[in-house]
C-alpha positions in Angstrom: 0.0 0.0 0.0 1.7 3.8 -1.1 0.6 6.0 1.2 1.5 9.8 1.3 1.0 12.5 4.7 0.4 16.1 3.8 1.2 18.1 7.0 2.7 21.5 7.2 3.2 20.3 11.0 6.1 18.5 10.6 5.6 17.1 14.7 2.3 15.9 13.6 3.3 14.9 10.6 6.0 12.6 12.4 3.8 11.6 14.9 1.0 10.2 12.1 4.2 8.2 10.6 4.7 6.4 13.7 1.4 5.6 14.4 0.6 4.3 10.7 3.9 2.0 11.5 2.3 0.5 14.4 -0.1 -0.5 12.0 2.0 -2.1 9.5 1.2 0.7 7.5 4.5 2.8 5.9 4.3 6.7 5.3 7.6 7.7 3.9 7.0 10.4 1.8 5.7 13.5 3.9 4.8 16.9 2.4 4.4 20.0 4.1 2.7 22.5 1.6 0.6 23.1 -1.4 3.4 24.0 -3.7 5.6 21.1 -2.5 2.2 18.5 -3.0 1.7 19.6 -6.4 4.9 19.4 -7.5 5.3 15.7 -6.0 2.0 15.1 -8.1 3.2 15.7 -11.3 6.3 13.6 -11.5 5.6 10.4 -9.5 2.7 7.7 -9.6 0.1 8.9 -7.3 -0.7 6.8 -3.8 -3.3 4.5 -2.8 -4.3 6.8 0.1 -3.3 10.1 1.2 -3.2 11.5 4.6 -3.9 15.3 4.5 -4.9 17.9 6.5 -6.8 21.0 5.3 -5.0 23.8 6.3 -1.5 24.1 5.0 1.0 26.7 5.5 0.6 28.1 1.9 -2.7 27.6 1.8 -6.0 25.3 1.6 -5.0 21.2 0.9 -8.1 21.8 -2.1 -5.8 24.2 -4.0 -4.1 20.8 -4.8 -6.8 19.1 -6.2 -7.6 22.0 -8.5 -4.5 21.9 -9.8 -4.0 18.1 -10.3 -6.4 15.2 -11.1 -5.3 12.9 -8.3 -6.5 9.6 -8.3 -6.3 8.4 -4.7 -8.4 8.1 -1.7 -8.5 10.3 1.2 -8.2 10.6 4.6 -8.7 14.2 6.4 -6.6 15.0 9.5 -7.6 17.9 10.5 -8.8 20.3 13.6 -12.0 21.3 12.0 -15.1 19.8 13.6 -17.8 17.2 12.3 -20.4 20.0 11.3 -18.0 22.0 9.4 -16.9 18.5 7.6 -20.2 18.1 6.4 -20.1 20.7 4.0 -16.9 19.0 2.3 -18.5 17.0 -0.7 -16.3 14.7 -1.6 -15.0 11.3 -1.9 -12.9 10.6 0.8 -12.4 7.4 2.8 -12.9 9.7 6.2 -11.9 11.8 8.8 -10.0 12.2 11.7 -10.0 15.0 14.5 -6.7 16.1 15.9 -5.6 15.1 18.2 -5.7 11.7 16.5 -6.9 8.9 18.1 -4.8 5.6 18.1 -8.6 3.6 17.7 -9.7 5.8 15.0 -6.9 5.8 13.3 -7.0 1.8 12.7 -10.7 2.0 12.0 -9.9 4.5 9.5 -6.9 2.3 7.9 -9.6 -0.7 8.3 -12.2 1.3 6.1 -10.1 2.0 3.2 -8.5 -1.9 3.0 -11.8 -2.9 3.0 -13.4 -1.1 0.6 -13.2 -1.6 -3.4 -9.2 -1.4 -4.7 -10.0 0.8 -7.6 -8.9 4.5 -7.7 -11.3 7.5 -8.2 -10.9 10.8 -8.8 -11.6 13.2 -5.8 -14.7 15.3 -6.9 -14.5 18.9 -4.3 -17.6 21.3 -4.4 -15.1 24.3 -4.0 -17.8 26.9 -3.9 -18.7 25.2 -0.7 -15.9 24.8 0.7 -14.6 28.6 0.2 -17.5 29.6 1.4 -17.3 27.7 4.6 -13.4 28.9 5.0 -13.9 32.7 4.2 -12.5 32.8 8.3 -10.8 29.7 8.6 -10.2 28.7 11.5 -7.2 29.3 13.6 -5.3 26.9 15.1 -5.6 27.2 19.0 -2.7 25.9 21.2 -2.3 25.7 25.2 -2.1 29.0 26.8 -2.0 27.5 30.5 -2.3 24.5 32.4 -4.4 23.7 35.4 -2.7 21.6 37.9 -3.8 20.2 41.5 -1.9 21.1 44.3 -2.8 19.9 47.5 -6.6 21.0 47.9 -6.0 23.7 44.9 -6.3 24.6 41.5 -3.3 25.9 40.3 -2.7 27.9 36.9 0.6 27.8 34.9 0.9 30.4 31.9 2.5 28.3 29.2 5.4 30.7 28.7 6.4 29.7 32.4 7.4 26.6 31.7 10.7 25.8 30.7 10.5 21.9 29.7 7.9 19.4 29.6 9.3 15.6 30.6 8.2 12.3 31.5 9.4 10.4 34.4 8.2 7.3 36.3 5.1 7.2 34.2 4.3 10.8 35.1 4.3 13.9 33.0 5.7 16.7 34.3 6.1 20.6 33.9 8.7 22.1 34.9 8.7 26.3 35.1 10.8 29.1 35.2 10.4 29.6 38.9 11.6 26.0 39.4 8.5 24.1 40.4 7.5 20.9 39.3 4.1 20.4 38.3 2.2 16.9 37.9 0.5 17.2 34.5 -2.7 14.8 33.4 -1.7 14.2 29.6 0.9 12.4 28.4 3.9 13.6 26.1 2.5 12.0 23.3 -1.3 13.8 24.0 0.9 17.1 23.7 2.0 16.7 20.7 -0.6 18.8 18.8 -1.5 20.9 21.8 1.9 22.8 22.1 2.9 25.6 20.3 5.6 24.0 17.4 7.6 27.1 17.0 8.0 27.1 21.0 8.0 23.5 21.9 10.1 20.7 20.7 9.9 17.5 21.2 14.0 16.3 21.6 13.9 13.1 22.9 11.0 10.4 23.7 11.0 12.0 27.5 11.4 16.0 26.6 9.7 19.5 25.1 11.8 22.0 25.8 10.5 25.6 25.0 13.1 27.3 22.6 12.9 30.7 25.0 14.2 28.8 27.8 17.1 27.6 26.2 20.7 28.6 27.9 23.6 27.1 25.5 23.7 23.9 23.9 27.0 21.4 23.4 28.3 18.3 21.3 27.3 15.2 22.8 28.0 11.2 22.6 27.1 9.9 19.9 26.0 12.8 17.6 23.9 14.0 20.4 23.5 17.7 21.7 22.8 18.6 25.1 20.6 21.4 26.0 21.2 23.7 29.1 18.0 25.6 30.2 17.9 28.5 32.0 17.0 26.9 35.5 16.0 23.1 35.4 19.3 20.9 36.2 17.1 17.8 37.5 18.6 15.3 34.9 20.3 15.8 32.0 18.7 17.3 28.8 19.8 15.3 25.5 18.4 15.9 21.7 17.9 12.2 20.5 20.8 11.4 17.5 17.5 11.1 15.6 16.1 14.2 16.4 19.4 16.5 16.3 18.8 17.3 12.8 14.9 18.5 12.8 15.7 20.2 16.1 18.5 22.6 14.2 16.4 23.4 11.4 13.8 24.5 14.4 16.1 26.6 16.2 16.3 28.2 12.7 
């Protein structure tokens, strides 16, 4: 089975790769814009199934469509919700809400190896659909948490936290004033909830918000090591297969 991700996330996109893999299902072509998907389109055999969510970074996923007839079934990833998906007329496989859930996901998968192997042409009513997106909507991240303390209801302001880390099957946020604070989702839960250009993911244990770093150094093993401006706990390591997405981030 060829299957393709459209994501101008490139977290999300990642995180949808390794998900499909857990479902014997390999993604490994990933594209990030409308520009980028057309081109791909036009000089290589189109997939069984595409992955793509509707708002890219240049634009609406349709503007691809319009310029290419691609022959391949569809799944939405996107942030919109159900009613607003019922005005997209089209013939795609289905649809799954961010965050994405690890059950729909497989049901989703499920549907389209089930169904009939032939390809179809998407058919889009694009009057529709620009109507619906004349104010598209704008992806909302985390502003704060709220986290128990004792008897209380605590707020943290998500600029106040310097690094976000698991430990002991905990998840745990850790802020500027150098508190620890129990969290009740885990890292991989916050993958579409923080900010991208702030947080990044370095390791399978860490976020670390970008304004919080102090200096990094060359580590072991093509690894860098991050120093933060306060948390010392445990050492902070980018993942050897993370160090190269993390410096185009820091860019």
């Amino acid at each position: 089975m060829n299957v393709i991700i459209i994501e101008d996330e490139k977290p999300s996109a990642r995180r949808l790769q390794r998900m499909l893999a857990t479902l014997d299902v390999e993604a490994e072509t990933m594209l990030h814009s409308v520009e980028e998907s057309i081109d791909w389109f036009q000089n290589n055999e189109h997939p069984d199934l595409i992955f793509l969510d509707i708002q890219l970074s240049d634009g609406l996923s349709f503007e691809i469509f319009e310029a290419i007839d691609i022959k391949s079934a569809v799944i939405f990833t996107t942030a919109y919700d159900e009613y607003a998906l019922q005005a997209f007329k089209l013939n795609s496989i289905d649809y799954l809400l961010k965050p994405i859930d690890e059950d729909d996901l497989a049901a989703a998968v499920d549907k389209f190896k089930a169904r009939a192997p032939q390809k179809q042409s998407v058919t889009l009513d694009f009057n529709d659909i620009k109507k619906l997106l004349v104010n598209p909507i704008e992806r909302e991240y985390k502003k704060r948490f709220s986290v128990k303390v004792g008897q209380h209801l605590k707020l943290i302001n998500i600029e106040d936290i310097e690094c976000i880390y698991s430990e002991n099957k905990g998840t745990y946020a850790y802020t500027k004033e150098g508190r620890n604070y129990l969290l009740d989702l885990t890292l991989d839960q916050l993958e579409d909830e923080l900010e991208p250009h702030v947080f990044f993911r370095i390791s399978r244990k860490f976020y670390v918000n970008i304004n919080a770093i102090k200096d990094m150094v060359s580590y072991t093993n093509s690894r860098l090591q991050i120093k933060l401006n306060h948390f010392n706990e445990q050492e902070v390591i980018v993942a050897r297969e993370r160090v190269k997405d993390f410096k185009h981030w820091l860019e």
